[in-house]
N, CA, C and O atoms as a GROMACS GRO file, in nm:
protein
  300
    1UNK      N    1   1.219   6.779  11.442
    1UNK     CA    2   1.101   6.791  11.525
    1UNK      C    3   1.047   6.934  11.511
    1UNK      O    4   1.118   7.032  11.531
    2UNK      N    5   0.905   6.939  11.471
    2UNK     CA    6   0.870   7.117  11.499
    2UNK      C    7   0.722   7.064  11.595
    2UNK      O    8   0.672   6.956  11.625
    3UNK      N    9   0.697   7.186  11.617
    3UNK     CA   10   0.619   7.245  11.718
    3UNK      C   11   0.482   7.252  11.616
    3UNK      O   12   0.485   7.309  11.507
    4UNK      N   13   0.372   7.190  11.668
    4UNK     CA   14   0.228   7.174  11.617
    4UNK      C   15   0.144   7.276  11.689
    4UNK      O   16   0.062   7.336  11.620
    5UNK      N   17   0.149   7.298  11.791
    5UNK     CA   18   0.048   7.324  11.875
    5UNK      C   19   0.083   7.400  11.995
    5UNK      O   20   0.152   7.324  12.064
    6UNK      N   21   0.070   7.506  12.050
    6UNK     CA   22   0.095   7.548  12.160
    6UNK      C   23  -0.050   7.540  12.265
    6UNK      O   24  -0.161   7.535  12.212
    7UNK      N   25  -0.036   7.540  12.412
    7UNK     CA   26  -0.187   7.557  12.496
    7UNK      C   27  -0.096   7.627  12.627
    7UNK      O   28  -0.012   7.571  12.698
    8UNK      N   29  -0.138   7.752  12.630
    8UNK     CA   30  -0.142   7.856  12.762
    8UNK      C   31  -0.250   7.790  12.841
    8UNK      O   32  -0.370   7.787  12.812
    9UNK      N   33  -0.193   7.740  12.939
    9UNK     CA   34  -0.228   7.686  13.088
    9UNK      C   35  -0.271   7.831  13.160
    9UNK      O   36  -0.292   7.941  13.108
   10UNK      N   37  -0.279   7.776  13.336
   10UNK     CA   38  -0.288   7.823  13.426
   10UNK      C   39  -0.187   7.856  13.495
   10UNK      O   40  -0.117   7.760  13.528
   11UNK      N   41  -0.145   7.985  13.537
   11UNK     CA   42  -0.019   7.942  13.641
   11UNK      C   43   0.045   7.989  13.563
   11UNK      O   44   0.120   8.019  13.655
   12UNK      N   45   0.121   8.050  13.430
   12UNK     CA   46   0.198   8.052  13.317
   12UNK      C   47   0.258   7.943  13.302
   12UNK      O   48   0.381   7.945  13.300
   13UNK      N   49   0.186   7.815  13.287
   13UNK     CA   50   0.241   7.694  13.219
   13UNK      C   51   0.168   7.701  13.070
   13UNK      O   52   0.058   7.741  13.031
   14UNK      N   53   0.278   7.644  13.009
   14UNK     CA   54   0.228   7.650  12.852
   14UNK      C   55   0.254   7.474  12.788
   14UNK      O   56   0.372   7.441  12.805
   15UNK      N   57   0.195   7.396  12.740
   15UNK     CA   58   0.194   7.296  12.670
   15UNK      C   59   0.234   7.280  12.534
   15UNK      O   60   0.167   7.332  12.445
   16UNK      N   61   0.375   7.190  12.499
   16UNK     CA   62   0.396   7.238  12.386
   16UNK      C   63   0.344   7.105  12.307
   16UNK      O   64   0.337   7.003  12.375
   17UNK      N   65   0.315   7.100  12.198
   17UNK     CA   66   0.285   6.961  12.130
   17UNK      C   67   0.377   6.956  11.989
   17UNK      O   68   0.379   7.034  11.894
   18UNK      N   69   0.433   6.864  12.006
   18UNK     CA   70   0.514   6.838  11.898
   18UNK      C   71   0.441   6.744  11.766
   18UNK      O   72   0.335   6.683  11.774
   19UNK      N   73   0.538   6.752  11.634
   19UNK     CA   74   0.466   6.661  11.533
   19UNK      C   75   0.502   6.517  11.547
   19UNK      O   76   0.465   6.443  11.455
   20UNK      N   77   0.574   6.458  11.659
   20UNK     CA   78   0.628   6.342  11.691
   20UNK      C   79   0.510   6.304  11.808
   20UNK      O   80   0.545   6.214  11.885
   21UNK      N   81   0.402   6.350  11.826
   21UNK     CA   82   0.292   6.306  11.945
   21UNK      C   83   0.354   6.306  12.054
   21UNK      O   84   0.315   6.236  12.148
   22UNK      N   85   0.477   6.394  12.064
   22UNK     CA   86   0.450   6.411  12.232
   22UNK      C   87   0.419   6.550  12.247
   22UNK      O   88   0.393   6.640  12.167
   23UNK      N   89   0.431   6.539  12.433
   23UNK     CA   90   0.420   6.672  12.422
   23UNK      C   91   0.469   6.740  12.595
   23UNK      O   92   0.455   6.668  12.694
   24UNK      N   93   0.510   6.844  12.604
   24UNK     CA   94   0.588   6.850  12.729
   24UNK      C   95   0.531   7.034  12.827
   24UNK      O   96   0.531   7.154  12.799
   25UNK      N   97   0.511   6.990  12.885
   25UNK     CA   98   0.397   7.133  12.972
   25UNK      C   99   0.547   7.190  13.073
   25UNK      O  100   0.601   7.144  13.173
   26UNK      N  101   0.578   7.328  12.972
   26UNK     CA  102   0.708   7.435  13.062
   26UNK      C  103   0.629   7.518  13.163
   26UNK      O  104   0.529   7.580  13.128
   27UNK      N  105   0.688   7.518  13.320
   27UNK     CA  106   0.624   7.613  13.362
   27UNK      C  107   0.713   7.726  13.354
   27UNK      O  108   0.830   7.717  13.390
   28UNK      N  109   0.670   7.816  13.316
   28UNK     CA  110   0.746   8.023  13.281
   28UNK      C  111   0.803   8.054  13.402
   28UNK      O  112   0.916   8.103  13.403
   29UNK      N  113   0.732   8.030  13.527
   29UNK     CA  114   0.731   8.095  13.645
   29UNK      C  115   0.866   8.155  13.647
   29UNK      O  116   0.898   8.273  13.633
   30UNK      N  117   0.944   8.046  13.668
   30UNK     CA  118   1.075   8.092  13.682
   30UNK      C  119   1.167   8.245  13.567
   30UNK      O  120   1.234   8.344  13.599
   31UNK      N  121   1.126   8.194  13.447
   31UNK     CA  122   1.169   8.305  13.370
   31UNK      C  123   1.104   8.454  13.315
   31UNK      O  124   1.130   8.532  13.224
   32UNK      N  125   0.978   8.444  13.460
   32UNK     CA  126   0.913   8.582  13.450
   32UNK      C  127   1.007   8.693  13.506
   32UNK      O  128   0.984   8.807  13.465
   33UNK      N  129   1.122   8.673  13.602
   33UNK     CA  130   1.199   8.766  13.646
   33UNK      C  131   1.270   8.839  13.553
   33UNK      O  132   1.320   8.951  13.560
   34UNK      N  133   1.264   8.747  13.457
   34UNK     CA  134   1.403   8.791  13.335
   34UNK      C  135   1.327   8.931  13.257
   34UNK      O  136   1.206   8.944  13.240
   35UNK      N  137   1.428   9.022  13.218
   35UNK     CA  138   1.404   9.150  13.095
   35UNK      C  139   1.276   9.040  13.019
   35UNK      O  140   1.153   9.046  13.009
   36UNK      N  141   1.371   8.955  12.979
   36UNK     CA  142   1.326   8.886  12.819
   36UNK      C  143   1.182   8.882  12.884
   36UNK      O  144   1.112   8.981  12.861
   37UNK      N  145   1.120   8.769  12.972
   37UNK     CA  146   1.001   8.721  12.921
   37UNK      C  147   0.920   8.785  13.054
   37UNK      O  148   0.824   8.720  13.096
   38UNK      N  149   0.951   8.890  13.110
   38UNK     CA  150   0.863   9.006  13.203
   38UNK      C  151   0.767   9.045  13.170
   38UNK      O  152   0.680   9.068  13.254
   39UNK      N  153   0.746   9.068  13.039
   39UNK     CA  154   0.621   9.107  12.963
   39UNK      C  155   0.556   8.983  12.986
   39UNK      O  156   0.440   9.021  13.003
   40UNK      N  157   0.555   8.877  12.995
   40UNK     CA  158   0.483   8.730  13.015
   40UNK      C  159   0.423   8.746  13.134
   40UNK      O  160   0.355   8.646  13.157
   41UNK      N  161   0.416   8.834  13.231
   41UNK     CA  162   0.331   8.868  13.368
   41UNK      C  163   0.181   8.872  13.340
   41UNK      O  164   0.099   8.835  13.423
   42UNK      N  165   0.152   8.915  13.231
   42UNK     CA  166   0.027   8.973  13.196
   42UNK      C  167  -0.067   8.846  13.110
   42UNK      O  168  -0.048   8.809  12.994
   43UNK      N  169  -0.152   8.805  13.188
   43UNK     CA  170  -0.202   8.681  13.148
   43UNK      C  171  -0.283   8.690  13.032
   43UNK      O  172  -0.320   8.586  12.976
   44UNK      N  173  -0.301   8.752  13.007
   44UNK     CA  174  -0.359   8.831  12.830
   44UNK      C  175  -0.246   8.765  12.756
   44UNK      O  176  -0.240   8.670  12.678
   45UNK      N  177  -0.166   8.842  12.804
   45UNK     CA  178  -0.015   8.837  12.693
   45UNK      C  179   0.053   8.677  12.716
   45UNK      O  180   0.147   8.618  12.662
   46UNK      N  181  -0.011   8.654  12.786
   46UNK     CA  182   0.082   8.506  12.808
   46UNK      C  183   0.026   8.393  12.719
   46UNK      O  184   0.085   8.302  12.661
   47UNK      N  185  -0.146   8.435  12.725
   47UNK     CA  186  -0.247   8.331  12.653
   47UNK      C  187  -0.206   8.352  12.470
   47UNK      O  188  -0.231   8.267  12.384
   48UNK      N  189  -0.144   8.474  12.450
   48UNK     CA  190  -0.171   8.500  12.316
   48UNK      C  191  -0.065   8.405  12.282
   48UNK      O  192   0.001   8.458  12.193
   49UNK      N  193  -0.025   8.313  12.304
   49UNK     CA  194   0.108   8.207  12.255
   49UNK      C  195   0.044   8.166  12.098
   49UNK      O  196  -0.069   8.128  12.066
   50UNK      N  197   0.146   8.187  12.033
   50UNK     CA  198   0.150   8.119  11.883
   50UNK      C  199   0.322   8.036  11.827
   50UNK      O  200   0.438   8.074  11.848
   51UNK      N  201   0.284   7.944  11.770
   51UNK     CA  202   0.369   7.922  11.740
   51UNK      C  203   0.398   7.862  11.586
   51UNK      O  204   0.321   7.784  11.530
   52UNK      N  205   0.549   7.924  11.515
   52UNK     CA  206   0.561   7.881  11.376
   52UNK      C  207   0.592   7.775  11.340
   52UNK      O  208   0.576   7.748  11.221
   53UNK      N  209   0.664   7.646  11.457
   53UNK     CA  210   0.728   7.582  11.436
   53UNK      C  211   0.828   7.540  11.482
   53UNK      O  212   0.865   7.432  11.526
   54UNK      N  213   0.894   7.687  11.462
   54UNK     CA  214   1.046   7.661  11.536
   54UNK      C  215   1.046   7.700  11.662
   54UNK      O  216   1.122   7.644  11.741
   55UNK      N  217   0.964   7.799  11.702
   55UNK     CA  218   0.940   7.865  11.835
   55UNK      C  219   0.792   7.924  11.865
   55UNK      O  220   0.693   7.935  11.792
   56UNK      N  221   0.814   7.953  11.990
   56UNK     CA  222   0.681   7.952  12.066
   56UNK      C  223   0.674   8.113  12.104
   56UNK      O  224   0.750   8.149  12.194
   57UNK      N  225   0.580   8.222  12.036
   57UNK     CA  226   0.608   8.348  11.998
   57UNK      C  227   0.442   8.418  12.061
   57UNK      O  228   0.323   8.393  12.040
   58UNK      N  229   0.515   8.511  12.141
   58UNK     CA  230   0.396   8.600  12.223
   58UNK      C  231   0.445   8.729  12.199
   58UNK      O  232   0.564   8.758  12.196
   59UNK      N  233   0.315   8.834  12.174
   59UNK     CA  234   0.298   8.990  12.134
   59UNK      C  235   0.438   8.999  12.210
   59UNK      O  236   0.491   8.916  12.283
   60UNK      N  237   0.488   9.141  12.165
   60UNK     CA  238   0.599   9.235  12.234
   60UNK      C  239   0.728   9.184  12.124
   60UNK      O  240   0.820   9.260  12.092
   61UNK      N  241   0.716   9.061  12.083
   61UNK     CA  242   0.865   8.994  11.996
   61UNK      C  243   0.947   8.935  12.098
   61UNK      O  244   1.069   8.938  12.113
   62UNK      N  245   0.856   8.882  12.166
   62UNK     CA  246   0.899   8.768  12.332
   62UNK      C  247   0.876   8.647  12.206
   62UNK      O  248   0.780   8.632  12.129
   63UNK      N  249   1.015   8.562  12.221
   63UNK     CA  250   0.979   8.441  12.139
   63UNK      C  251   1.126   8.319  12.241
   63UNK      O  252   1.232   8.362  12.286
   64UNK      N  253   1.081   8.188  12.246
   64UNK     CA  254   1.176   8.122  12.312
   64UNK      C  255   1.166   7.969  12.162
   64UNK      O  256   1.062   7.909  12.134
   65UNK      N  257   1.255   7.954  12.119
   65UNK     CA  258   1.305   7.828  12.045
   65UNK      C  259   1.299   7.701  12.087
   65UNK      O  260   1.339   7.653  12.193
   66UNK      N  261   1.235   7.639  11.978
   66UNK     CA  262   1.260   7.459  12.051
   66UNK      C  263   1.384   7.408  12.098
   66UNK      O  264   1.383   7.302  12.162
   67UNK      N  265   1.505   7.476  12.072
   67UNK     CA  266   1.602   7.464  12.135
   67UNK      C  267   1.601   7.467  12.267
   67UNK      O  268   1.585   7.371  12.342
   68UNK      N  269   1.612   7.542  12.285
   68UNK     CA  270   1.555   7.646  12.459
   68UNK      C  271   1.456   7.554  12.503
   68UNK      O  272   1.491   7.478  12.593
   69UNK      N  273   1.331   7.544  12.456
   69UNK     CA  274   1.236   7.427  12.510
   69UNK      C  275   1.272   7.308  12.567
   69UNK      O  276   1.232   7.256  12.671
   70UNK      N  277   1.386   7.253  12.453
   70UNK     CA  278   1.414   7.051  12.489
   70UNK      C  279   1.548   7.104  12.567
   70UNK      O  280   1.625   7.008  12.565
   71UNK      N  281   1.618   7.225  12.640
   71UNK     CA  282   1.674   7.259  12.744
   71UNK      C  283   1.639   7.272  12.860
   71UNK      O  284   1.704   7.242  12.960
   72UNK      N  285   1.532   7.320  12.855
   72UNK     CA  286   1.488   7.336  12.967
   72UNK      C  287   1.403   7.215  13.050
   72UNK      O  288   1.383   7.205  13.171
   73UNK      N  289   1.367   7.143  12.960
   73UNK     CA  290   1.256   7.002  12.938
   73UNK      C  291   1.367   6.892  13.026
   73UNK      O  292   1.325   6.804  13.101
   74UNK      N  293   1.517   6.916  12.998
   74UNK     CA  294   1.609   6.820  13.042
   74UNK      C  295   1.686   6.887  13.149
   74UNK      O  296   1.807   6.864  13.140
   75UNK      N  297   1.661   6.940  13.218
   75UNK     CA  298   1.749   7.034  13.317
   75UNK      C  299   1.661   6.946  13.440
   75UNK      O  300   1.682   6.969  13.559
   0.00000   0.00000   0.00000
């Protein structure tokens, strides 16, 4: 499975779209406290989401893996 498409929401929810037509909307909120994705406060920086494929990658070298994604998706 890779990652087609990313969409920065409202709220720091981000939409991920996969090449299998689905697609699953993470909300950040929770992991804005963290070192790692603190820089994700800044809604500039949150919108700039790109992704290669394997992961979902914002300025600073803040990047979280489809791993991490279909973890958090099932929690």
């Amino acid at each position: 499975m890779r990652i087609v498409k990313v969409t920065p929401g409202a709220e720091h929810c981000i939409t991920v779209h996969f090449d299998n037509h689905h697609s699953v909307t993470l909300d950040m909120n929770g992991k804005l406290h963290t070192i790692r994705f603190s820089g994700l406060k800044k809604e500039a920086v949150f919108a700039a989401a790109t992704t290669d494929g394997k992961s979902i990658h914002w300025p600073g070298e803040v990047s979280i893996a489809i791993s991490e994604i279909l973890e958090l998706v099932t929690k």
